[in-house]
N, C-alpha and C positions, 0 to 999 in steps of 0.2 A: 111657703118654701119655693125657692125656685130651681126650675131645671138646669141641666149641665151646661146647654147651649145660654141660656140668659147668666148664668153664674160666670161663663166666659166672658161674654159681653161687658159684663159689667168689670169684669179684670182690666180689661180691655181699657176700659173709657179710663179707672182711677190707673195705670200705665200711665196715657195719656197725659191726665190730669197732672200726676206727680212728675211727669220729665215737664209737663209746660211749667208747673209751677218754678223748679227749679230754675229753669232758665230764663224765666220772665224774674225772677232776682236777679240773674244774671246781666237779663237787659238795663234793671236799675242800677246797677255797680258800672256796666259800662256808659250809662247814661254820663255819669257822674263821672266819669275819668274821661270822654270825648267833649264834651265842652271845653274843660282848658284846655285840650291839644287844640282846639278852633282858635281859642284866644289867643294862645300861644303863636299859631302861626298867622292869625290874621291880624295880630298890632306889632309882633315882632320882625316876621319876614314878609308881610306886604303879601298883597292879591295876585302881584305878579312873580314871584318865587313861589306861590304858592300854585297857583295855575299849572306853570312849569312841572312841578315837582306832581301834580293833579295825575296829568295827562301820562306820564313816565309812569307812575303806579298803576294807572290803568291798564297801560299794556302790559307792563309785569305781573298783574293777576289774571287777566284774560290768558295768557298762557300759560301759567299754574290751574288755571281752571281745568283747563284742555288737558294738563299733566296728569289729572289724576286720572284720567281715562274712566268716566262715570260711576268711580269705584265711590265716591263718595256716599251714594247712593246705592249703588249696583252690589257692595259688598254685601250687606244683610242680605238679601238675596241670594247669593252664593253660600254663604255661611248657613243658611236657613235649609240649603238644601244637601248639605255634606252633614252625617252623623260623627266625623270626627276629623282628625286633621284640619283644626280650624285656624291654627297656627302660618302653617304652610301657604294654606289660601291665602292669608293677611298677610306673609315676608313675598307670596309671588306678586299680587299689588304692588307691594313697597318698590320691589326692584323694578317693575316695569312703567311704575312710576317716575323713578329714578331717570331711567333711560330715555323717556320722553323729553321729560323737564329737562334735562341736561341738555340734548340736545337742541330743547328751545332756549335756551339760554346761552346755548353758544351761536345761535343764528342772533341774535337780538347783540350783542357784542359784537356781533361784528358788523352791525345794520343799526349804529344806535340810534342812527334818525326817525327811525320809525318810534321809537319815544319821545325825542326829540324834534319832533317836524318840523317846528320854527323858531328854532333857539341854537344859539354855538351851545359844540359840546365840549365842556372839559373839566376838569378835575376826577371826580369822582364817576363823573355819569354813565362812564361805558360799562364799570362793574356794574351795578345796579341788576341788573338782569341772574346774577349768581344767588339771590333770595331766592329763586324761583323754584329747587328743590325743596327747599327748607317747607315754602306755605304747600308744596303738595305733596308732603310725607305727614305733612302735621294734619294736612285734611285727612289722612287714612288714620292713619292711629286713630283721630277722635271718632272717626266713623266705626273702627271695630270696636272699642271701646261702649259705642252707644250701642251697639247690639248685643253687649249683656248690661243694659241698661244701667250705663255709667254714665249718667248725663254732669254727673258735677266735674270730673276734668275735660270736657267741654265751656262749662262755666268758666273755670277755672283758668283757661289758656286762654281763650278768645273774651271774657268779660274785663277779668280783673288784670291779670298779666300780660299782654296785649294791650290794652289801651293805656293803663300807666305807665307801663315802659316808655312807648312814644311821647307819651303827655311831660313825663320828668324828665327824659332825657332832651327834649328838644330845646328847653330851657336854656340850660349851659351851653350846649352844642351852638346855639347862635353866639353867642361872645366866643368862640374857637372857630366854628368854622362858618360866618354869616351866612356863604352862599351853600353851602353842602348838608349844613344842618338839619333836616329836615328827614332827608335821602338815609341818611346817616343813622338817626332817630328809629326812623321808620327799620332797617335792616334789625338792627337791636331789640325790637318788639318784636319780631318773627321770630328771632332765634331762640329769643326767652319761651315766648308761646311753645317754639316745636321742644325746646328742653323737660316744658309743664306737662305736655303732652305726652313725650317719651316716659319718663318716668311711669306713672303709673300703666302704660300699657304694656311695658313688659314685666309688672308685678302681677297682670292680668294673664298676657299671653307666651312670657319666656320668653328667652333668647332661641335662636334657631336651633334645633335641634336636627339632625339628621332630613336634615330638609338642602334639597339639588334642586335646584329649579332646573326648569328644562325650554330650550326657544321655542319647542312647539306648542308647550302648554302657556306661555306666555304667549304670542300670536293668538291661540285659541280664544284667550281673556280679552285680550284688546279688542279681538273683534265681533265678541258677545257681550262687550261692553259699549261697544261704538255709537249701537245708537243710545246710552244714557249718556257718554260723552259730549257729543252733539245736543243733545239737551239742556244737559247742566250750562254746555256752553253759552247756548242761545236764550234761555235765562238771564244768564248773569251776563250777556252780551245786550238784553234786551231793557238791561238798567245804567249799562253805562255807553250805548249807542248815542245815546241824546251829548253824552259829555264828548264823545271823536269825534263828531260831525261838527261841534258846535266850536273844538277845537280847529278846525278848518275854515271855518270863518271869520272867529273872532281874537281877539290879543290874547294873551295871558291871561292879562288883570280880568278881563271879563271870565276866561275860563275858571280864573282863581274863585270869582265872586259867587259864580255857579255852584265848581266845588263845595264850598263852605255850603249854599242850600242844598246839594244832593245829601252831603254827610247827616245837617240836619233834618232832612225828609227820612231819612234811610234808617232812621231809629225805628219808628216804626213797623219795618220792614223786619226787625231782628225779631219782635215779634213772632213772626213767621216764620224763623228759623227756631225760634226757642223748641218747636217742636218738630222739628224735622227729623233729631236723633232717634225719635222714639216712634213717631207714626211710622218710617221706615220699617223697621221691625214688626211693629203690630198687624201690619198693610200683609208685610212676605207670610209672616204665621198663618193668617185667615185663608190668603189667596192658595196656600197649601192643600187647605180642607176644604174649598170651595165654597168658602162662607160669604158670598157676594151681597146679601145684604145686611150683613153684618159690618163692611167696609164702607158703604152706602153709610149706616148712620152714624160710625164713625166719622168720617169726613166729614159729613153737614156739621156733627158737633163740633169737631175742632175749626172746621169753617168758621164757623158763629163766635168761635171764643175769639180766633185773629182777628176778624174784620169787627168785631167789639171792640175791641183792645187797641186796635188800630184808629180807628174813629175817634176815640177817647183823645187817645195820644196825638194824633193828627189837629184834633180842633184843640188841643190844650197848644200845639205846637203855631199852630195856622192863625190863628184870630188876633195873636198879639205879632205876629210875624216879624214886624218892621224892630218891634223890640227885642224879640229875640236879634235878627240879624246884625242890630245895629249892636248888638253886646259884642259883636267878635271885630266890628270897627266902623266908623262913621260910613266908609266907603261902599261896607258890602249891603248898606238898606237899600239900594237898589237892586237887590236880586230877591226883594221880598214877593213878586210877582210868582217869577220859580220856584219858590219856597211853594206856594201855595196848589201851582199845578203837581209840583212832585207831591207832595201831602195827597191831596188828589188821587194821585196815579196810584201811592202805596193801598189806598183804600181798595178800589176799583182792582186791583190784583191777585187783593185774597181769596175769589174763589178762582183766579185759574191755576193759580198753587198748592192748595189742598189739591184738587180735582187731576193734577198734575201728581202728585203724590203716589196716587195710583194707577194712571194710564201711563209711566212710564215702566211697570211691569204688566202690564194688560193689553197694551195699545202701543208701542213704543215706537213702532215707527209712522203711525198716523199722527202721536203727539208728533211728533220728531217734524212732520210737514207740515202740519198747523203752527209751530211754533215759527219755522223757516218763514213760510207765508206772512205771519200777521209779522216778523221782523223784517223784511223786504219792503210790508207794507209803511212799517213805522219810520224807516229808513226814507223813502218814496215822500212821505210825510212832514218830516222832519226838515230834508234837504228843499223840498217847496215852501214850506212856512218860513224857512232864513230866505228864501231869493225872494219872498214876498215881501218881509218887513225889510229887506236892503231895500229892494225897488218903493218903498213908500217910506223912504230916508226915517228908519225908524232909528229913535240914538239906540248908542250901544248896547245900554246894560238891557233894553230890550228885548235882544236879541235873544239873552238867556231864557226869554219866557218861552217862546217858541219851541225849542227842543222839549220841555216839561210839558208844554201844552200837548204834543206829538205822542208826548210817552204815554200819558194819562188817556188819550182817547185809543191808543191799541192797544191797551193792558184792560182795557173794559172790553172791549171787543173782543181780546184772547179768553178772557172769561167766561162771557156768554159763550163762546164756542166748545170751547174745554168742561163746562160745568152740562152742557146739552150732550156732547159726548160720553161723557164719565155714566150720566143717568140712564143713557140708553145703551150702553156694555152691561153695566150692570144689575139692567133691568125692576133699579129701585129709584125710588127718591134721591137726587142730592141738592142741597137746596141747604144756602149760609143767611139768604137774607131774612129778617123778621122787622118788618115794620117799627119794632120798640127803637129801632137805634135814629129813625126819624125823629122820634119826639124825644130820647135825649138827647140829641145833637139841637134841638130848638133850643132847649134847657138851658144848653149853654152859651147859648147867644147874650141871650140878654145880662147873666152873669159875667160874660167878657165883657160887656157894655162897662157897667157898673165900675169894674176895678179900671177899665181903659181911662178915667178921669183923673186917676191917680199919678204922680212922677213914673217914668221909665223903670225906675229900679221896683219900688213897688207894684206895678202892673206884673212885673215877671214873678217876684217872690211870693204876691198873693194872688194873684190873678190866674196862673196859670195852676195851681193847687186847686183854686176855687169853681174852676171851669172842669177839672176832672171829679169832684166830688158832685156837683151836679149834673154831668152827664152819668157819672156813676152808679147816682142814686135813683135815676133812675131806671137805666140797665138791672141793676138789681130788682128792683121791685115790679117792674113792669117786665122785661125782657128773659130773667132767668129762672128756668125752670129747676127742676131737683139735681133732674142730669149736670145741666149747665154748673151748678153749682157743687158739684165735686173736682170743680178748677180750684176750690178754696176751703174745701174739706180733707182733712185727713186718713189715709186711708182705714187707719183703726176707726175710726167714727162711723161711718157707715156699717162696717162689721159689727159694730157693740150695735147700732140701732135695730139690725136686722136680728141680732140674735136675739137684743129683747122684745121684740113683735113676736118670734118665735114660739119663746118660751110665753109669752102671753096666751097664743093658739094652741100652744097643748094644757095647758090652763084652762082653759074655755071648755076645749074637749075633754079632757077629767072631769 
């Protein structure tokens, strides 16, 4: 029989388990609807309409990022700590949301260059920047949503509707509008997402009811949101840093070719989002009642399962590289180099993002200067490794390695700092790595060997299946423990097993 505190705990982990399970489906379904939007744009509209269109998305998410004002995260938190009116909390978000976003989107219209840096603007491009409400009302909804653990319209918006929307529509959209296509495409997946989104969030939370927001209490939010704002930002500023800078040096085409390996690196990365809706919640419950090392081995467990899962998917992604790249057009197997340092960097990240998870309520603004830091550093980095390979006439598509190479060696670094921090607030263990993912990443070496002798298309359809079943197989057997393995258990199944050990020991005792 176990105690109340272990009976938590173990709530805890299958929570965990069941939002990642969910949403590691979720990563498969978008897996499978973002390859054709790659192929779509990289044999239809060419590396350099795609470039273009790269670097404009860019900036229109980094400041949808900014809009949500760290409520992405910051809301379970709030919610967690009001016994009612949870309503109200979630519509003053929205509208102060609103008021941000809007008015970065009306500075970016009228500044389109700063999407544009080195390209005429015209047709379409100056609206672009009016998506920018849309992607930071749909990050809230899905955020209050996952804190009464609704991870499936999470799924639902960002796996499936979301990435088929752009993938189908961009099809046609090129024979109507060649050069706008894309831009176009892209709006139309946001707005279906935030429609999938809405929906069930006010079947959860209503429409407003007697609810006046007020400017003070909005002021109050924003700026006890500020520093996870700042976070969230330098983050996701901290994954698409290498793609600005690299745009300043280089044409289109090369940023286009880039593009196309960040999208494919970044799969792995969702991963690590798959559980974000749910440790959020579980992280604010524990830090309530003071359960610090109950957080402690939370983290290291779901550590262990992203940077698993991530390795998997990385050398299933990385070892055929040049075939993968080369499926989205003959042009882009030169950026197989990037492909492999971003693969890289996504590994080397997972534990400063778990470990991150929780020193952005615990720590928030020493995360907040370690984060600034090691991206100043990356930045510093970055901008030296391009004047190094221009000064040693390195060719073009080069150049793309350099910024992945920059990314991957300070996202190891923001790690080690972040995962030494986390352990020592919390005064427990946090600790992702286990030696088993060495010997199945060997595993799979010589496996990719094997099918690499084979035609191009077969290297991809068996090769890369074949390369995660023998990393798999051994993670399983060597690397997963009981715990670990309620990532793949139901949670009725553990409850039947314990009650009947139960009923065994009073059997014994009779």
């Amino acid at each position: 029989m176990v105690d109340g505190s272990s009976a938590r705990d173990e709530r805890d982990i299958a929570a965990l388990a069941k939002g990642g399970r969910t949403n590691i489906f979720g990563f498969l379904l978008r897996l499978a609807a973002r390859l054709p939007f790659l192929f779509i744009a990289g044999r239809m509209y060419g590396p350099e309409l795609l470039g273009r269109f790269a670097y404009a998305i860019l900036i229109v998410e980094f400041a949808a990022q900014l809009a949500t004002m760290g409520l992405r995260r910051g809301l379970a938190e709030q919610l967690s700590e009001a016994e009612d009116g949870h309503s109200a909390i979630v519509y003053d978000g929205m509208l102060l949301s609103f008021i941000v976003s809007t008015v970065a989107a009306s500075f970016l219209i009228l500044l389109p260059q700063i999407m544009y840096p080195s390209t005429e603007i015209r047709g379409l491009d100056r609206m672009l920047p009016l998506v920018i409400p849309v992607l930071a009302i749909t990050e809230i909804s899905l955020a209050a949503l996952a804190y009464r653990y609704d991870i499936k319209s999470t799924v639902r918006a960002r796996a499936i509707v979301e990435p088929w929307v752009v993938s189908i529509a961009a099809f046609p959209l090129f024979f109507v509008f060649p050069r706008d296509g894309l831009v176009i495409s892209y709006v139309l997946s946001m707005v279906a997402a935030l429609v999938t989104a809405l929906w069930p969030f006010f079947k959860s939370y209503g429409l407003p009811k007697n609810w006046r927001p007020e400017l003070s209490g909005l002021i109050a939010m924003s700026r006890r949101n500020f520093p996870l704002a700042a976070a969230d930002g330098v983050e996701w500023g901290s994954r698409r840093l290498d793609l600005a800078i690299l745009g300043l040096f280089a044409s289109p085409a090369v940023v286009g070719i880039y593009y196309v390996a960040q999208q494919v690196a970044s799969l792995p990365q969702k991963l690590k989002t798959s559980f974000d809706p749910i440790l959020g919640p579980v992280i604010t419950r524990n830090l309530k009642e003071n359960r610090l090392p109950a957080i402690a081995a939370q983290v290291s467990q779901v550590g262990f399962w992203i940077i698993a899962a991530q390795l998997g998917v990385s050398l299933a992604l990385g070892l055929p590289g040049e075939a993968v790249m080369g499926l989205i057009g003959p042009e882009f197997v030169g950026g197989t180099g990037a492909l492999a340092f971003l693969l890289m960097a996504e590994v080397a990240a997972a534990p400063a993002v778990v470990s991150e998870a929780t020193l952005v309520y615990i720590a928030r603004h020493r995360n907040l200067m370690v984060s600034l830091s090691v991206l100043a550093f990356q930045a510093m980095l970055t901008v030296g490794l391009l004047l190094l390979a221009r000064h040693l006439d390195f060719p073009p598509l080069y150049l793309g390695a350099m910024p992945a190479l920059a990314l991957a060696l300070s996202l190891g670094l923001m790690s080690a700092i972040k995962a030494r921090m986390l352990t020592r607030l919390l005064a427990a263990p946090v600790g992702v790595w286990r030696w088993t993912l060495v010997w199945a990443a060997a595993a799979a070496v010589p496996t990719f060997y094997i099918f690499s002798q084979l035609p191009e298309w077969a290297e991809l359809a068996f090769g890369i299946p074949a390369i995660m079943l023998a990393y798999g197989v051994v993670i399983w057997k060597r690397g997963f423990g009981d715990d670990d393995r309620a990532l793949f258990r139901k949670a009725g199944e553990k409850d039947a097993k314990e009650s009947a050990q139960e009923k065994a020991l009073r059997k014994s005792q009779n």
